[in-house]
N, C-alpha and C positions, 0 to 999 in steps of 0.2 A: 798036477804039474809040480814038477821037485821048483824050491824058492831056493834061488843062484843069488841074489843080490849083485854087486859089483863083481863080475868077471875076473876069475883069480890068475889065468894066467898072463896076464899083461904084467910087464918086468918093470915099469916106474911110474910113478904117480905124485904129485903134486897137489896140494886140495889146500886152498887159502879160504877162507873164511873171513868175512870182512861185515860192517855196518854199512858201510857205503860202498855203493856198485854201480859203473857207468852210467850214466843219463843216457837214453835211449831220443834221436835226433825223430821229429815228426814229420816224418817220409811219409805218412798218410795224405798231405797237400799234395803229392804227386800222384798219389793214386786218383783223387778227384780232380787234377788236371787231363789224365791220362781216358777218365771217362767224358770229359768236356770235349776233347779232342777228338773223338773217335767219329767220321764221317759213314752216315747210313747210306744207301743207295738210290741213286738219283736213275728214276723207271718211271714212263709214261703210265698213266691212266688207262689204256687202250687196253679192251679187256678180248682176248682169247679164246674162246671153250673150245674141249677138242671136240664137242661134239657135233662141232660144224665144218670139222675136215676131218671127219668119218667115223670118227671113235662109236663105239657102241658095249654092250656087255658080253656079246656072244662072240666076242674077236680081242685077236691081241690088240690093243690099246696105242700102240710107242710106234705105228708109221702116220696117228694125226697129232699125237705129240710132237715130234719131230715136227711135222709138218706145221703145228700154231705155233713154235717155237721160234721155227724158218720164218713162219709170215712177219711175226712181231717183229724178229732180228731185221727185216725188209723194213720195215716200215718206220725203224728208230726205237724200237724196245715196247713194251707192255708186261701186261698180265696174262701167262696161259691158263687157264681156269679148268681144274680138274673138280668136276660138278659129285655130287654122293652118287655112291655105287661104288661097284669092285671093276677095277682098270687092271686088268693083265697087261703089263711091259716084258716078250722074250727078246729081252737086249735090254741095254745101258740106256737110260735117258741123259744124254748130253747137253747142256745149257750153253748158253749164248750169253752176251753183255749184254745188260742193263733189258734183260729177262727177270721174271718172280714168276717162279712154279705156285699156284697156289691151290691149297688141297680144300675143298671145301670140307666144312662138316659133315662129317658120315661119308667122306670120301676116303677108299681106300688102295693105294697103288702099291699091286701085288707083282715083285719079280719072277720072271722063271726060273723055275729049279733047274736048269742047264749049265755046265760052266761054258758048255762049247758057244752059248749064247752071248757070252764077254770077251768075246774075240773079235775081230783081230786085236793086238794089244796095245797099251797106249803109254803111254810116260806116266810112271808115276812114282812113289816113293813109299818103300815097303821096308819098315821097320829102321829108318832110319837112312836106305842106302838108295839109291836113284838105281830106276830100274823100267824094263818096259815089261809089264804084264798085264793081265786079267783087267777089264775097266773096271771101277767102279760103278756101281750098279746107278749112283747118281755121280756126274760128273762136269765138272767147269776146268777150265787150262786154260789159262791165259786171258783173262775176263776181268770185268769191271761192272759194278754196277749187276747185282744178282742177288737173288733171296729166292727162299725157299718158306710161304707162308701157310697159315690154315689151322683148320684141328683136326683135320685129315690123317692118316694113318701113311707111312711109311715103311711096307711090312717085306725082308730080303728073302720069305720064304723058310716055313720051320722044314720042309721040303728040300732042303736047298742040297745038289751035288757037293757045294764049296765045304760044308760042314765039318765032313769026316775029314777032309783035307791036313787039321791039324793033326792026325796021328804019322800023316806020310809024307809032310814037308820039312825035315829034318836035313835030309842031302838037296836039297835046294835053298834051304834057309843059307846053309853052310858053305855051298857054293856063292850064293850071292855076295856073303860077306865077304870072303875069301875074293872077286871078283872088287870089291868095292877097297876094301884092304889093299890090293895089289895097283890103284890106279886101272884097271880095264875101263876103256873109253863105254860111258852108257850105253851105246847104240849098241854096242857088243852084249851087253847082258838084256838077253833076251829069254825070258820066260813063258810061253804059250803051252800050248798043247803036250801032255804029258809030264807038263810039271803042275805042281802044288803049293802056291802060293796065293791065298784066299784074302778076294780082293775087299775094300772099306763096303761100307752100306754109301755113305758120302762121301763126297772128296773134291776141295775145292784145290788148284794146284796153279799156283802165280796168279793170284785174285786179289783184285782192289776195289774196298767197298761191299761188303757181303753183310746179306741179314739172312737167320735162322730162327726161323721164328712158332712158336704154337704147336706144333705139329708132334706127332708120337710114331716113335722110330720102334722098332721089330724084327728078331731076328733076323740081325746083321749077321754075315759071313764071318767079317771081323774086327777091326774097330770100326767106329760107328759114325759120329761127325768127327772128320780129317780135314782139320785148315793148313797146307803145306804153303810155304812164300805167301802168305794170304796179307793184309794191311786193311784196316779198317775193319773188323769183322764184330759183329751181335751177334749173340746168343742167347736168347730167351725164350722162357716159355713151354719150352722141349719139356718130353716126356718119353722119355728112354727106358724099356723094360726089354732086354736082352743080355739071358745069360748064359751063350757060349765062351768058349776059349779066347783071353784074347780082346773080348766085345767093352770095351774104354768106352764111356759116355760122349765125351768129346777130348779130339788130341787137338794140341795148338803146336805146332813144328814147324820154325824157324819162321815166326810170323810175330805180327808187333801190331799194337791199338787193337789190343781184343777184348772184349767185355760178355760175361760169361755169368747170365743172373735169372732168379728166379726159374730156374728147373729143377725135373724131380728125375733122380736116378735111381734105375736097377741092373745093373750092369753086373757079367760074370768078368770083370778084371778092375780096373779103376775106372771111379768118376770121371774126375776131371785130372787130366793129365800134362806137362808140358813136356817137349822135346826140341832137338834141334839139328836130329844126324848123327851118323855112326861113324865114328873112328875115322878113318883117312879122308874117307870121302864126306863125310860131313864136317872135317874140318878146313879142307880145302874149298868147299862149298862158304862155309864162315858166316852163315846166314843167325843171327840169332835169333832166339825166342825173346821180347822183351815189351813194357809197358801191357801189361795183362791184369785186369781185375776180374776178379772171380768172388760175386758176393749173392747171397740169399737163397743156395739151393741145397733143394736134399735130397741126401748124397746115401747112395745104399748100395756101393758096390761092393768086390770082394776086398779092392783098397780103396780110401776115399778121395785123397789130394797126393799124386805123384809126382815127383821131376825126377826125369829119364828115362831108361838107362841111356837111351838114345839123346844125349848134351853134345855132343861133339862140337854144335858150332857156339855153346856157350848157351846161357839163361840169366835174366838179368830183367829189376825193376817188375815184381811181381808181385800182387797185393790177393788175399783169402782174406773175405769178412762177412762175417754174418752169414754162415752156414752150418746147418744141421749134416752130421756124419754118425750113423748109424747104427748097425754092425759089420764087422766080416773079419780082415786079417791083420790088416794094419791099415790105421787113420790116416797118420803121414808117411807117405812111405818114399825116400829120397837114395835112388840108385845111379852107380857107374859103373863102368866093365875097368879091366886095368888096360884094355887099346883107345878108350875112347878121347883121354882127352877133356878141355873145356872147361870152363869155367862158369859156377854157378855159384851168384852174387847178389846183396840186397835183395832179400826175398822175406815178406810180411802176412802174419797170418793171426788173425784178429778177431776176436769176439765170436767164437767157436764153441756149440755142445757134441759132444759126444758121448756116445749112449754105450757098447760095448765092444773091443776091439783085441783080439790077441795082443797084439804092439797099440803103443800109443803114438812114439817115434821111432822109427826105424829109417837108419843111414848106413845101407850096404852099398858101401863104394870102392869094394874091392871082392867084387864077382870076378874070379880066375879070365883075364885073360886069353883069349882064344888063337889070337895073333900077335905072342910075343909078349904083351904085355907090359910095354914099354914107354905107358903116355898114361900115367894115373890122373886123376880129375882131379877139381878143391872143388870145395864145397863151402862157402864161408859168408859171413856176415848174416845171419837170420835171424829171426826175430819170431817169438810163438808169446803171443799174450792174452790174457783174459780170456780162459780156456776151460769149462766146465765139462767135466768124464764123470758117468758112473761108473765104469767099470773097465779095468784092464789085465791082462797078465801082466805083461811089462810095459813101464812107463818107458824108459829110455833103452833102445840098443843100439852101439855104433860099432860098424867094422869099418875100418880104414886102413889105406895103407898107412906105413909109417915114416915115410918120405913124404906125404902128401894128407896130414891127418883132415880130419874137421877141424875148423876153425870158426871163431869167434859166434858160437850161438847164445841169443839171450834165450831165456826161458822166465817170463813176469806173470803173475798171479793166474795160477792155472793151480786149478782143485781136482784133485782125483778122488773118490770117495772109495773106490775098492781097489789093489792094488797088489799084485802077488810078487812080482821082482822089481826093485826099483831100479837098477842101472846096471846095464853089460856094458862096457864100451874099451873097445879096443882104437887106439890112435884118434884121441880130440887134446883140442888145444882150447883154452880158454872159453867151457863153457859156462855160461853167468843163471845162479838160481837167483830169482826175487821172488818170496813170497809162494813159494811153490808147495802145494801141501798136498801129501798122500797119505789117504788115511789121516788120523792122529798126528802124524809128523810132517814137518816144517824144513825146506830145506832153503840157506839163503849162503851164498858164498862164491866162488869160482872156481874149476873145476878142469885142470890140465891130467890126463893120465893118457901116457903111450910108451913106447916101449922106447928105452933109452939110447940114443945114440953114441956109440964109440968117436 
């Protein structure tokens, strides 16, 4: 790989170098208030099995699911108790309030490879834009009180119709935006049959109270656990090994009190991810993603910690600590389109190894526009400390616009031991080094370089 160092074409720069450099304020009290706060799920004891409203192994599985689901829901909520063995579901399993799926060991719930079987469609939220399509193959709307337990297997089928789907949803992707862009009232954008949009593995959508817990998720169609409007939500213990297109370990989209720890990822896109909505309609929507901790998991996806490109209704109050991040393409990888919009703020990421990564930081917040391009994002106030890398291409890349650069990042005692480009950056405004060392050298100072305004 040719070594670039500092990015030559950017037209102005500034580089102060100082002994003393801002006090960084211990916003970490708010992360451990934010995990004290978070409410689990309040579910009867009353236990379920479906195999006493008919389940068996020589049959589809998901009309006595449905049906222990329904009795629990009759009866004030429980346990549906899916016992070891292989559970054929052709269709969606749909959840109810103050239900817990729970997967016993050596239990394993295998979807059908049909998409026709994810129909009729249902509200939900695809890539950002409110939309009715394909169910998710596990799904809650509008629910309270729900969890998803066990060491059971969650597997969407390596079988699956929805799969290939990534190569031929290009004019539907483009439509939808183009429909969400333009205000088109939801009930209008309807996705069924003949289109191609390849629905979550999970998907929890206006839920209060949610736990996720133990269980190992498998070839998803597409992302994998999806918290949309969610409040109150756990996350642990998962063990996620799916790597199609696309397949995010867990997304948190316009949801707040989420706590995201002790899991192991293998995922073909990112780990853990945050979002908040796309461009018009997710900022009209104005739902944020915010108070999210995310600590002790490892992380193997193709990126490891994302926010965006989907920010539109903003991100804010967001803590990473004490996670291993692996290899693949870029460790942090922090995106916006130029329609989106949004604001993305206070955001802390802490006591961090990483092992080998093309990028170490990467901030592309100025992916071309698709609609104009008229609502650039900020991206500001972050904080990356105590941060151990064996190895990288490049430590720092930033594209920004330059109306709207990066702003204010620390960057405190973070060791990179192999290191081939240390900084591209086009449009940041006061990034702060403490103690930063790649390879042999030592970087400490503050760090404005964009291209100069007339």
């Amino acid at each position: 790989m040719k070594k670039r160092g500092i990015h030559k074409p950017i037209l102005w720069a500034a580089i102060l170098l100082c002994a003393t450099l801002p006090a960084i304020a211990d916003d970490w009290v708010l992360a451990d208030r934010i995990v004290e706060d978070i409410r689990l799920p309040d579910i009867p004891e009353n236990v379920y099995p479906i195999t006493e409203f008919g389940a068996s192994g020589d049959a589809d599985a998901r009309p006595a699911i449905l049906a222990a689901i329904e009795a629990a829901a009759q009866d004030g909520g429980g346990r549906v108790l899916v016992p070891a063995g292989t559970w054929r579901s052709e269709g969606p399993v749909v959840l109810q309030s103050r239900i817990e799926l729970h997967l016993a060991e050596g239990a394993r719930l295998l979807f059908s490879p049909d998409a026709e079987d994810y129909l009729p469609v249902v509200k939900t939220r695809w890539e950002g834009t409110e939309v009715y399509s394909y169910s998710p193959l596990i799904y809650a709307s509008n629910v309270e009180d729900v969890a998803i337990t066990g060491k059971g297997v969650i597997d969407g089928n390596g079988d699956s119709q929805f799969l290939p789907w990534y190569e031929k949803a290009d004019k539907d992707v483009q439509k939808l935006r183009e429909m969400g862009a333009a205000g088109v009232p939801v009930e209008e954008r309807v996705f069924g049959e003949g289109t191609f949009l390849r629905p979550p593995l999970v998907q929890f959508f206006r839920a209060e109270r949610v736990l996720l817990e133990n269980y190992t998720a498998l070839n998803s169609p597409f992302w994998i656990n999806h918290l949309v409007y969610t409040e109150d939500a756990t996350v642990r213990g998962l063990r996620v090994e799916s790597h199609f297109p696309n397949n995010d370990g867990v997304d948190i989209e316009s949801s707040s009190k989420v706590l995201v720890e002790d899991n192991w990822f293998r995922t073909g896109d990112d780990s853990v991810v945050v979002k908040s909505g796309r461009d018009l309609d997710g900022r009209e929507i104005g739902i944020p993603s915010e108070r999210i901790v995310v600590r002790n998991n490892d992380m193997g996806g193709e990126d490891g910690i994302a926010l965006g490109s989907e920010m539109s209704g903003g991100i804010r109050d967001v803590f990473f600590t004490d996670n291993i991040l692996r290899e693949g393409k870029s460790a942090f990888r922090f995106k916006a389109n130029l329609d989106r919009g949004g604001l993305v703020e206070n955001i802390h990421l802490r006591n961090l190894q990483v092992e080998s990564f093309d990028n170490l930081f990467w901030f592309q917040l100025n992916y071309p526009g698709e609609l104009g391009g008229f609502f650039p994002s900020t991206y500001r106030e972050i904080v990356f400390e105590n941060i151990q890398v064996r190895e990288v291409d490049t430590f720092l890349e930033v594209h920004a616009p330059a109306g709207a650069p990066l702003r204010d990042v620390q960057f405190r005692d973070i060791r990179v031991e192999r290191v081939e480009n240390p900084l591209i950056v086009e449009n940041a405004v006061n990034l702060t080094f403490d103690r930063v060392r790649l390879g042999s050298q030592q970087i400490d100072g503050v760090l404005s370089w964009r291209e100069k305004q007339q």
